[in-house]
NUSE-171319 format. One record per residue (C-alpha): x, y, z; residue in one letter; chain. Coordinates in Angstrom, 1 decimal, padded with zeros to 4 digits, always signed. Layout:
# NUSE-171319
+--------+--------+--------+----+----+
:     c1 :     c2 :     c3 : aa : ch :
+--------+--------+--------+----+----+
:      X :      Y :      Z :  A :  A :
...
+--------+--------+--------+----+----+
# end
This chain:
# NUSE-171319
+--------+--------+--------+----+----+
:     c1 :     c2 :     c3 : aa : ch :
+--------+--------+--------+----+----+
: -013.1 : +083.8 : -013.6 :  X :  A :
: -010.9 : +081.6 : -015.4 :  X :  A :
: -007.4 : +084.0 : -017.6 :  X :  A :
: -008.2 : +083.6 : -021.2 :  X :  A :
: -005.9 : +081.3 : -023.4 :  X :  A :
: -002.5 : +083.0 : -024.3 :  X :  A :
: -002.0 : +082.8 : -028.0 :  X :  A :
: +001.4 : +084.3 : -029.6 :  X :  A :
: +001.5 : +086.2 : -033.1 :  X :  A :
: +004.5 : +086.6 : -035.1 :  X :  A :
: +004.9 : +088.3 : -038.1 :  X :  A :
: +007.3 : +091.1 : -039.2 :  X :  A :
: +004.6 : +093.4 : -041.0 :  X :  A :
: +002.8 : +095.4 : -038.2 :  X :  A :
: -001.0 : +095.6 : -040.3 :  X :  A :
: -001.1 : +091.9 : -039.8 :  X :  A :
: -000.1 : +091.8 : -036.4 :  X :  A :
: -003.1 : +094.5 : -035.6 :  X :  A :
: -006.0 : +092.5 : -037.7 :  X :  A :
: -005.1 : +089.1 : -036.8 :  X :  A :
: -004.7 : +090.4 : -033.3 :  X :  A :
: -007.9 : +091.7 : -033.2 :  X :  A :
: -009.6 : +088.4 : -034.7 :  X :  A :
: -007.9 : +086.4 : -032.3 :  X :  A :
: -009.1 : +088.5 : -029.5 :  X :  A :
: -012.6 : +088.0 : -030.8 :  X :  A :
: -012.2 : +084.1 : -030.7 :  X :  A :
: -011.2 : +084.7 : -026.6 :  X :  A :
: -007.3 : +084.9 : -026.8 :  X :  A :
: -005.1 : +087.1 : -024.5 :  X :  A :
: -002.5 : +088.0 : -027.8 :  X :  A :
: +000.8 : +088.9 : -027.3 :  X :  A :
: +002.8 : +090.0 : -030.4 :  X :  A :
: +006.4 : +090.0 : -032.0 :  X :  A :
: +007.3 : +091.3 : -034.8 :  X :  A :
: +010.7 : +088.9 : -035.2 :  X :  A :
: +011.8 : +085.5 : -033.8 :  X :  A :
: +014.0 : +086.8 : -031.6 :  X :  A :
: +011.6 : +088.6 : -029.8 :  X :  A :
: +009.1 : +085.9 : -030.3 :  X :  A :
: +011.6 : +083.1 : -028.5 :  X :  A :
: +011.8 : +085.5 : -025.7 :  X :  A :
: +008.2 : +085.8 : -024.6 :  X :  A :
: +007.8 : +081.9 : -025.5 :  X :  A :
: +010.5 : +081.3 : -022.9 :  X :  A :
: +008.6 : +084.2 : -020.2 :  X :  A :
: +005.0 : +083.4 : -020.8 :  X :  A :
: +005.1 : +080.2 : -022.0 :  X :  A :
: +002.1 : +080.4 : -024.6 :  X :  A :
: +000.1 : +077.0 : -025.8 :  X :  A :
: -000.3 : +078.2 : -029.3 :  X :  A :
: +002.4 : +079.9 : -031.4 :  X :  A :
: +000.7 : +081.3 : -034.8 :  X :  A :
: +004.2 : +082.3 : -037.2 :  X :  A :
: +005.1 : +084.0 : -040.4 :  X :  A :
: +007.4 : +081.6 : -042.2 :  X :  A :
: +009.3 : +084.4 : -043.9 :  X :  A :
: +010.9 : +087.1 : -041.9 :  X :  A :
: +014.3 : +088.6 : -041.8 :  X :  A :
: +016.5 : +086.7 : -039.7 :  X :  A :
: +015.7 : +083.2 : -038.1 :  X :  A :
: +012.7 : +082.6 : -040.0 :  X :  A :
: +009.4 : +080.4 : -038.8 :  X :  A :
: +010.7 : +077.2 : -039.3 :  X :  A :
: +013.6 : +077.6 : -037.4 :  X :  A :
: +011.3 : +079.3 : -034.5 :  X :  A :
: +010.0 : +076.1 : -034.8 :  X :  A :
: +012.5 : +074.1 : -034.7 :  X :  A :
: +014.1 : +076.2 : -031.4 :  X :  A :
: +010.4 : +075.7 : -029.7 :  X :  A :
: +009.9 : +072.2 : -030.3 :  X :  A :
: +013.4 : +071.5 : -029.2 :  X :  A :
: +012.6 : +073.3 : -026.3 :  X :  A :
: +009.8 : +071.4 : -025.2 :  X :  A :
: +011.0 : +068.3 : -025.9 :  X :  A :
: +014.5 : +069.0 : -023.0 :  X :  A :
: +012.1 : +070.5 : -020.3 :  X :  A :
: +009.2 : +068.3 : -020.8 :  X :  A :
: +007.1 : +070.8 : -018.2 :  X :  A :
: +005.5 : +073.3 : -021.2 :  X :  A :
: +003.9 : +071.8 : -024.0 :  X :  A :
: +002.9 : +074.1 : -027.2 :  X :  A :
: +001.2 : +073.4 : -030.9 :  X :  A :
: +003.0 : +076.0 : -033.8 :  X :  A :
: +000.7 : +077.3 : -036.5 :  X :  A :
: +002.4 : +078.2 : -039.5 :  X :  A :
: +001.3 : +081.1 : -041.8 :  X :  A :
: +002.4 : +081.2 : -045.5 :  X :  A :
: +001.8 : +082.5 : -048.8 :  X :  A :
: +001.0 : +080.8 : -051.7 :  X :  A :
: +004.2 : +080.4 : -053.4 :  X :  A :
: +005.6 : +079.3 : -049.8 :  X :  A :
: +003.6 : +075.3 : -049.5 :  X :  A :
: +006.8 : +073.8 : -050.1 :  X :  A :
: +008.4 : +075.2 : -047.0 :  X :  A :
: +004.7 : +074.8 : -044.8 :  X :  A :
: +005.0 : +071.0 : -046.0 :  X :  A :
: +008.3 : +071.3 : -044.5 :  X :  A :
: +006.7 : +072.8 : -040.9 :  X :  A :
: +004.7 : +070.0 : -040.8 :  X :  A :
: +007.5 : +067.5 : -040.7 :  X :  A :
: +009.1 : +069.4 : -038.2 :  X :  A :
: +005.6 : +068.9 : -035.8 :  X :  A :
: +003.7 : +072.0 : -036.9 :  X :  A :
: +000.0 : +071.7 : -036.2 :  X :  A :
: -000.8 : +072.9 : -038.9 :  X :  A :
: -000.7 : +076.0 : -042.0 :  X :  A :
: -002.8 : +078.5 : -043.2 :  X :  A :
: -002.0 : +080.4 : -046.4 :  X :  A :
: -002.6 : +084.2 : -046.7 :  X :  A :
: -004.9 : +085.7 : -047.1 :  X :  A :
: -006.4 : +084.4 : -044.3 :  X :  A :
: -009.7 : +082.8 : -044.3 :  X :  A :
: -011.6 : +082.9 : -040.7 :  X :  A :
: -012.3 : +079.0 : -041.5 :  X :  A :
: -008.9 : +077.8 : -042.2 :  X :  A :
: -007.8 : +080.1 : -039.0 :  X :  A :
: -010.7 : +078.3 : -037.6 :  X :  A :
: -009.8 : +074.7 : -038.4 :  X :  A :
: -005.9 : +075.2 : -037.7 :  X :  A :
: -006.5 : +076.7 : -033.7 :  X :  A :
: -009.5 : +073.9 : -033.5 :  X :  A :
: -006.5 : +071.6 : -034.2 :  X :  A :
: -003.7 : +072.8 : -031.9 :  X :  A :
: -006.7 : +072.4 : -029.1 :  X :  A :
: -007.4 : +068.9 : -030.0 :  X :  A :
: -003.5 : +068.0 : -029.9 :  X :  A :
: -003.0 : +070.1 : -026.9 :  X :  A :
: -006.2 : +068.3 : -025.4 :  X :  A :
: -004.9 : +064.8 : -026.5 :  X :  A :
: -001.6 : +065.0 : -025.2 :  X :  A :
: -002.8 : +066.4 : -021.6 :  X :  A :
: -005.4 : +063.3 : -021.4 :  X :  A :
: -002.1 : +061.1 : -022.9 :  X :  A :
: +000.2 : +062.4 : -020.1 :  X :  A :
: -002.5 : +062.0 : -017.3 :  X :  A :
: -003.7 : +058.4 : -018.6 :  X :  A :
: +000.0 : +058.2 : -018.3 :  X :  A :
: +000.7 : +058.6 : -015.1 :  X :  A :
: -002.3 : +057.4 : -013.7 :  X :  A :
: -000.9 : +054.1 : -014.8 :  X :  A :
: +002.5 : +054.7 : -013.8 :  X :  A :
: +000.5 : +055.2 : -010.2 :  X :  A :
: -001.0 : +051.8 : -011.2 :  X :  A :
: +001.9 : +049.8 : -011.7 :  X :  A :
: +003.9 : +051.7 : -008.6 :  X :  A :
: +001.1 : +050.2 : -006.3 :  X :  A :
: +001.0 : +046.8 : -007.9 :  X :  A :
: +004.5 : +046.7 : -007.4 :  X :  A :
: +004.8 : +047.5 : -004.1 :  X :  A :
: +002.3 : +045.4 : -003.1 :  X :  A :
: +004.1 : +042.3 : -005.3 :  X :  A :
: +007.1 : +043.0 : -003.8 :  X :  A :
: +005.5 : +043.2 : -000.1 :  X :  A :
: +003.7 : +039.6 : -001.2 :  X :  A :
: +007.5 : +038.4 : -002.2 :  X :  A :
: +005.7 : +037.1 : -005.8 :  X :  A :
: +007.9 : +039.1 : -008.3 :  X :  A :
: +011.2 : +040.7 : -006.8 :  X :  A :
: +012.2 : +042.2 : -009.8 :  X :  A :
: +009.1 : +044.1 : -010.6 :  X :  A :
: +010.1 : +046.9 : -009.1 :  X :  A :
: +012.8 : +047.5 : -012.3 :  X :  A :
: +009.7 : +047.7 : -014.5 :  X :  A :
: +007.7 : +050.5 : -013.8 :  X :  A :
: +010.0 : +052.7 : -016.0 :  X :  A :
: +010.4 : +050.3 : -018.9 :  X :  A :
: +006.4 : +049.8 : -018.6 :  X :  A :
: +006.2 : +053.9 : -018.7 :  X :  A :
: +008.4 : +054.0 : -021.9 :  X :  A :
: +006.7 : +051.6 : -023.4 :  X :  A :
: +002.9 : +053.1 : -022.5 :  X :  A :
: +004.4 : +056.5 : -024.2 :  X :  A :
: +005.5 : +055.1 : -027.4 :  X :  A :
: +002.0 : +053.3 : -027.6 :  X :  A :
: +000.5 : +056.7 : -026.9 :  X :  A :
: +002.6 : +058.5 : -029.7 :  X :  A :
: +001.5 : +056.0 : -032.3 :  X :  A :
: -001.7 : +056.3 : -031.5 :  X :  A :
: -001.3 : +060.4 : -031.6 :  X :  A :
: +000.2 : +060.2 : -034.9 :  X :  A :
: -002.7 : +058.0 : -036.3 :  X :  A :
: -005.2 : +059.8 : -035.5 :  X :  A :
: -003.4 : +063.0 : -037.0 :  X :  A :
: -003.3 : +061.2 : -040.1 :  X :  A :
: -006.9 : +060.8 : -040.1 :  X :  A :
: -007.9 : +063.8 : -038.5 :  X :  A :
: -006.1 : +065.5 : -041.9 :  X :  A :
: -007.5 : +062.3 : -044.0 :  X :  A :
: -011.1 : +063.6 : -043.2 :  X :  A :
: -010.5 : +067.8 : -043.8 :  X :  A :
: -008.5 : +067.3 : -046.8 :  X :  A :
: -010.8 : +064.4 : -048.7 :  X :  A :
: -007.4 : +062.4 : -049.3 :  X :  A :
: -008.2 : +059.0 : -049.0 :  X :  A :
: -004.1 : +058.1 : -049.0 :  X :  A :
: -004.0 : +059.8 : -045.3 :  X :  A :
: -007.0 : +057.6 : -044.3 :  X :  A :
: -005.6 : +054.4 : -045.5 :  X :  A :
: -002.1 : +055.4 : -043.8 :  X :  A :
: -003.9 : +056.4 : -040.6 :  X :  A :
: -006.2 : +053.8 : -040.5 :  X :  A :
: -003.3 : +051.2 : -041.0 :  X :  A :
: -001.0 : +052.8 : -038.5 :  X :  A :
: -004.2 : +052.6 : -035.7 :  X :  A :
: -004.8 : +048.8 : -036.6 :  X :  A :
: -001.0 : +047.8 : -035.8 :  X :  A :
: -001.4 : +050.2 : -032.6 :  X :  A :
: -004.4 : +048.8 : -031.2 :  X :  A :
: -002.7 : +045.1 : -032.1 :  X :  A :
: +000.5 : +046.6 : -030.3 :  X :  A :
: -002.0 : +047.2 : -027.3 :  X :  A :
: -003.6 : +044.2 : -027.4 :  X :  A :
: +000.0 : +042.1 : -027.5 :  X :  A :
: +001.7 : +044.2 : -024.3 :  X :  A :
: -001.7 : +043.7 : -022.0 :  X :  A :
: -001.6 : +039.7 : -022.8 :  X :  A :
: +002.0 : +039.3 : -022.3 :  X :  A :
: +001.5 : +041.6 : -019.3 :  X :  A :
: -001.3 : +039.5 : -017.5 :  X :  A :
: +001.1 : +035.9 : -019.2 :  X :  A :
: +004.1 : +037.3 : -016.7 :  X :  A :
: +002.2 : +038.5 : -014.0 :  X :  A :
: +000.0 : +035.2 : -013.3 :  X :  A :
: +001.2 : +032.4 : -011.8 :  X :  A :
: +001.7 : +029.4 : -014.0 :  X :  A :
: -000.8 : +026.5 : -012.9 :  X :  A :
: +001.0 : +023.9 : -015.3 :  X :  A :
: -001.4 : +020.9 : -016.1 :  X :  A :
: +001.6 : +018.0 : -017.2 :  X :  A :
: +000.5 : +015.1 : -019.2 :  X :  A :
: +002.6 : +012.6 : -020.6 :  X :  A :
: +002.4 : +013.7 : -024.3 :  X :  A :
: +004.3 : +013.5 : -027.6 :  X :  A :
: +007.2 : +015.8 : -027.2 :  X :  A :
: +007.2 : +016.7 : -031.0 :  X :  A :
: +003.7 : +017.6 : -031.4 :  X :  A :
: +003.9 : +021.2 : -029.9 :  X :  A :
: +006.8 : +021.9 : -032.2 :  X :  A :
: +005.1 : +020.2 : -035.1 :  X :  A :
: +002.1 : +022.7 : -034.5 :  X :  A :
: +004.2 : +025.9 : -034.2 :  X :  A :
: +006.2 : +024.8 : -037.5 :  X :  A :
: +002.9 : +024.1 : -039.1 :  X :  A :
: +001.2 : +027.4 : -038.0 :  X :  A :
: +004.6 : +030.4 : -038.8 :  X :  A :
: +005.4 : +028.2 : -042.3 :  X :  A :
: +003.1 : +031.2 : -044.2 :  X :  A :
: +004.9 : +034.0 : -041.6 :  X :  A :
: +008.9 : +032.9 : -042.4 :  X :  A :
: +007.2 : +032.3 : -046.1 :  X :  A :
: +006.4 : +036.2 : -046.1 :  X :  A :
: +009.6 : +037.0 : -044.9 :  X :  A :
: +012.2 : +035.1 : -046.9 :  X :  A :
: +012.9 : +032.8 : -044.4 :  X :  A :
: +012.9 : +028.5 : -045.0 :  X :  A :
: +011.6 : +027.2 : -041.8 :  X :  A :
: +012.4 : +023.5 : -041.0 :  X :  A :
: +011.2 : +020.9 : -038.0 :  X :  A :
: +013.7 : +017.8 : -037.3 :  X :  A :
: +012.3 : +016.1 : -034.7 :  X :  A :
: +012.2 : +012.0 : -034.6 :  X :  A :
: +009.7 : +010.1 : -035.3 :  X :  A :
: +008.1 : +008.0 : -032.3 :  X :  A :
: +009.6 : +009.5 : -029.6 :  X :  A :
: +008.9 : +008.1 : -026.3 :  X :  A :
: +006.5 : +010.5 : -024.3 :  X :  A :
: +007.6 : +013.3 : -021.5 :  X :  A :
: +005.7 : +014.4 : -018.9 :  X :  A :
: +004.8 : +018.3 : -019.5 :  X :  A :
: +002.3 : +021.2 : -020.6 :  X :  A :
: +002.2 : +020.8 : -024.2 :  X :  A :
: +000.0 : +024.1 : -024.0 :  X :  A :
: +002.3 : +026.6 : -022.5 :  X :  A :
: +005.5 : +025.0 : -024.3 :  X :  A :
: +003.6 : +025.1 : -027.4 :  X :  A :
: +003.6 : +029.1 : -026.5 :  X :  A :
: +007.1 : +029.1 : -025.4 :  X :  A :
: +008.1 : +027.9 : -029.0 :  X :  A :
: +005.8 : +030.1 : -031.1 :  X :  A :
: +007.9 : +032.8 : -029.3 :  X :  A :
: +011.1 : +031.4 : -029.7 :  X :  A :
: +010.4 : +030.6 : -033.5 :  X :  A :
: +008.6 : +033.9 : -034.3 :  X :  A :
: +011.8 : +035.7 : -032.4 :  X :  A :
: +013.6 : +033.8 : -034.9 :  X :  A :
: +011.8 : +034.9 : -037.8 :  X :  A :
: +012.3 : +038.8 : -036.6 :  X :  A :
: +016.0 : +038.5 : -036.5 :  X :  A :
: +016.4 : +037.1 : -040.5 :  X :  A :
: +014.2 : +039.9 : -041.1 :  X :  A :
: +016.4 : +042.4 : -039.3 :  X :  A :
: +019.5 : +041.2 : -041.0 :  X :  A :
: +017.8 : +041.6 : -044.3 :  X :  A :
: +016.0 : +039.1 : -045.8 :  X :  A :
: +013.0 : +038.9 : -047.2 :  X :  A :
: +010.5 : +038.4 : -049.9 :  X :  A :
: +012.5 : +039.8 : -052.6 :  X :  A :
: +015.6 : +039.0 : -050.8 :  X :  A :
: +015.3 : +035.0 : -049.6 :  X :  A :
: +018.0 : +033.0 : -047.9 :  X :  A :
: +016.8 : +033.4 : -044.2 :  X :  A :
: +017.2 : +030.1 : -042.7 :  X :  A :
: +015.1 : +029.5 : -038.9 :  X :  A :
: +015.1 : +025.5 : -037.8 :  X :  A :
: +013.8 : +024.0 : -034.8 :  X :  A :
: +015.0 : +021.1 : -033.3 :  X :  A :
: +013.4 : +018.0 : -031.0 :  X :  A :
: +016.3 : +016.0 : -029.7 :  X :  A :
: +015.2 : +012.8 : -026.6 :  X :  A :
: +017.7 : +013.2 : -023.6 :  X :  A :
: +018.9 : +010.6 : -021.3 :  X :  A :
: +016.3 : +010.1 : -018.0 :  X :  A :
: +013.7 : +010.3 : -020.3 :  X :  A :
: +014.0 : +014.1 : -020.8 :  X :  A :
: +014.0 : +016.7 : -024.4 :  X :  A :
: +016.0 : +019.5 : -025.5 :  X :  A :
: +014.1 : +021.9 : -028.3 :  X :  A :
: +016.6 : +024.5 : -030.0 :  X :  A :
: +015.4 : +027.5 : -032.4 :  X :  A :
: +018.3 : +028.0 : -034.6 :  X :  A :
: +018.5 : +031.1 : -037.2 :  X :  A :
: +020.9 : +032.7 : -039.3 :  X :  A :
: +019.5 : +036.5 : -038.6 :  X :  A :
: +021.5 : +038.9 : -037.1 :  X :  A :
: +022.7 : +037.8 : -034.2 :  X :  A :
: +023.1 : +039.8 : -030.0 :  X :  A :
: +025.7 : +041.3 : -028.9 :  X :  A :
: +027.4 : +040.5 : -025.5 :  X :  A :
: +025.4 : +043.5 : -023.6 :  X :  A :
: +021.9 : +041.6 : -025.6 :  X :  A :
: +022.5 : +038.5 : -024.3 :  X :  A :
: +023.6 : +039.8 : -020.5 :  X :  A :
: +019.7 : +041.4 : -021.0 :  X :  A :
: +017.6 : +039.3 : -022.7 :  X :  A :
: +015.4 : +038.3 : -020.2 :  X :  A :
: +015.2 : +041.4 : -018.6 :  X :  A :
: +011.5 : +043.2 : -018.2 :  X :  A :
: +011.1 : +045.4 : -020.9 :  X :  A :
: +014.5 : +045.0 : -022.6 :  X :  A :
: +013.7 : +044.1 : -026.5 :  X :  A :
: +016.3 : +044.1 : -029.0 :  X :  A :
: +013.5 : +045.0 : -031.6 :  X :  A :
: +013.1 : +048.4 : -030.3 :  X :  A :
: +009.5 : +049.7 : -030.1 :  X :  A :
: +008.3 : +046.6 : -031.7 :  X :  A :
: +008.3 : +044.0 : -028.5 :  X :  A :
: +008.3 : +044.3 : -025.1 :  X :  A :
: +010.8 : +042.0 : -024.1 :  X :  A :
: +008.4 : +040.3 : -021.8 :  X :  A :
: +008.0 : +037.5 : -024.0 :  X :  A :
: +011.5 : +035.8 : -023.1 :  X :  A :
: +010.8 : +036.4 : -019.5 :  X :  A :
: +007.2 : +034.3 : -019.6 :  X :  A :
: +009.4 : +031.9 : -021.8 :  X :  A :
: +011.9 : +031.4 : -019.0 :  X :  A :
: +008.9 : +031.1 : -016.3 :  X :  A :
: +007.4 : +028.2 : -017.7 :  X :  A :
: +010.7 : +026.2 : -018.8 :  X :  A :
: +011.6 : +026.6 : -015.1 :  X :  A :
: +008.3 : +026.0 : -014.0 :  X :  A :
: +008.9 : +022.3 : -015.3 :  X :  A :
: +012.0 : +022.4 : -014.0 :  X :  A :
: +014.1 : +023.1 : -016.9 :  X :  A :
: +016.6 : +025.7 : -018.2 :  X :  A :
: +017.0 : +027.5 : -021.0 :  X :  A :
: +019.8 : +029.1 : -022.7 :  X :  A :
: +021.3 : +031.3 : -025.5 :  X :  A :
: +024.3 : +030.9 : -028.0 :  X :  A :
: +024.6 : +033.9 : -030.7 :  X :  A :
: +027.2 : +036.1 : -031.6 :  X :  A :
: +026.8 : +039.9 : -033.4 :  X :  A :
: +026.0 : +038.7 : -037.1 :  X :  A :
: +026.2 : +035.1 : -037.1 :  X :  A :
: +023.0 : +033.8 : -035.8 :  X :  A :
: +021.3 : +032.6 : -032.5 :  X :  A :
: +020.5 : +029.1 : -031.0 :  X :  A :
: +018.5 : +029.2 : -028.1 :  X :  A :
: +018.3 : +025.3 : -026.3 :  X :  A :
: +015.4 : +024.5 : -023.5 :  X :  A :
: +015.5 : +021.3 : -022.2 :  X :  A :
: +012.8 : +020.0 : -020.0 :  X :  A :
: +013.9 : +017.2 : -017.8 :  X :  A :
: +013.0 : +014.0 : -017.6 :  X :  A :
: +010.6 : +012.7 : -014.3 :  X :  A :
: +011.9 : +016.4 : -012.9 :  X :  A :
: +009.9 : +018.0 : -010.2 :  X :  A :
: +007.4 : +020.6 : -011.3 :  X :  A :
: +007.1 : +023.8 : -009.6 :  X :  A :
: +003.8 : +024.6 : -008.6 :  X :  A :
+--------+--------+--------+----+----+
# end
């Protein structure tokens, strides 16, 4: 026979302690009871409950601060996990609005409705349930990518994959968060009728799942060998197309986005395909950094140029040139690193590394000039009748 869940009430006034105990023992809890925070931090720290249900106003530390001790808590161990309820009066939604910034699951006002008390433990369950599948999903993939590395490495394909399993982990877990936080947002979209949390919600899935969708490509781009198919081909026309296709992006963002590239040039042997990717990279990368140093719609000036220059034995050099914000010494020492990103949670730094891959895979090299604020000017140049690696 399976314990029943541990719930933990805490409220300073004794009558509610014994009614909402009992009603909680109805719904299949083992209760335990404190009439303080004190107290109630002590038995979270011995038993360890999943659900904490608090007054907000009590003498001493009061429920938010409970709160804020728990989730602290939670967040340095990382082996207990735990949803607060909060329980207010009426005059008191100003400081439950404030729980709920703080990661409280949820409120319910007094006098207590069995729905609402419902709804709110129906709630921490659903967040409690989400975040267990989250964490095994988790590490089932870490598993994943542990075996796919050591066999990799065995195979002598990708020596450096073993550094990646904990960059891949991080960024799995900020993918999961997003997606936890969405569906909060809709969750309280669809039980309060607010069509605002939808939209939010709704918006904050859609750049998730397009977050997903952008790691797995670049993922399965890095991990597969590149079978370049070179053709003697315009050298301008890949960088004609990506100018063409980001003019409406850099428009959006403030930026003037320019091509010089000579007309007629004589043709080099190379994948105009993959290069074509290797500058929509390069030139959206470009884009991101005047945006990071500030400019924008209502703020223009941002300046991102690309460059087609023939060199001698029949080779070319491309450079993306911007005037965004620039890397600093430890940036550049990094940049094409698995899983290093200068733009935080929004890339994955794998989209350098495939870059680098396929410029060598012609037999080329690539390179980076920036310094902190002043721009960046990265230069590949793809030789001229150079071998290319299969």
């Amino acid at each position: 026979m399976s314990a029943l869940p541990r719930i933990l009430l805490v409220d300073d006034e004794e009558g509610i302690r014994k009614v909402l105990g009992l009603s909680l023992a109805d719904r299949g809890f083992k209760v335990h009871t404190a009439e303080n925070a004190e107290k109630a931090l002590a038995l979270f720290r011995e038993l360890k409950p999943p659900i904490v249900l608090t007054d907000i106003k009590m003498p001493g530390m009061d429920g938010l601060e409970l709160l804020r001790t728990i989730k602290a808590e939670i967040r340095s161990s990382g082996d207990h996990d735990a949803e607060v309820i909060l329980i207010t009066g009426h005059g008191d939604i100003g400081l439950a609005i404030q729980g709920i910034k703080l990661d409280a699951t949820d409120f319910v006002t007094k006098p207590i409705s069995d729905d609402a008390l419902d709804i709110a433990l129906a709630r921490a369950k659903e967040r409690l349930d989400m975040r267990r599948a989250i964490r095994e999903h988790t590490q089932g993939l870490e598993r994943l990518v542990e075996q796919k590395t050591r066999e990799l490495l065995a195979a002598e394909r990708l020596a450096a994959v073993g550094q990646t399993v904990a960059g891949l982990s991080h960024a799995i877990k900020n993918l999961a968060s997003g997606l936890e936080g969405s569906i909060f947002l809709l969750g309280k979209g669809l039980e309060l009728d607010r069509r605002t949390y939808l939209e939010q919600g709704w918006e904050m899935l859609k750049a998730n799942v397009e977050k997903i969708k952008n790691l797995s490509l670049e993922m399965l781009r890095f991990a597969k060998p590149e079978d370049l198919k070179p053709a003697p081909c315009d050298p301008a026309l890949p960088a004609r197309e990506v100018t063409e296709l980001l003019q409406l992006k850099a428009k959006a963002a403030g930026v003037e986005l320019s091509l010089a590239a000579p007309e007629n040039m004589a043709p080099v042997v190379l994948d105009a395909e993959v290069l074509h990717r290797c500058l929509m990279n390069l030139v959206g990368n470009a884009l991101d950094a005047c945006q990071a140093a500030g400019f924008g719609p209502e703020t223009p000036g941002g300046r991102a140029r690309l460059t087609v220059e023939p060199q001698p034995g029949g080779g070319v050099r491309y450079s993306v040139s911007d005037n965004g914000c620039g890397l600093t010494e430890e940036a550049k020492s990094r940049l094409f690193t698995a899983f290093f990103s200068t733009k935080g949670e929004g890339g994955s730094g794998l989209g350098l590394m495939t870059t680098k891959k396929i410029v060598e895979a012609h037999g080329g090299s690539i390179a980076v000039a920036s310094a902190n604020g002043t721009g960046t000017t990265f230069s590949i140049v793809i030789p001229g009748r150079g071998e290319l690696s299969r």
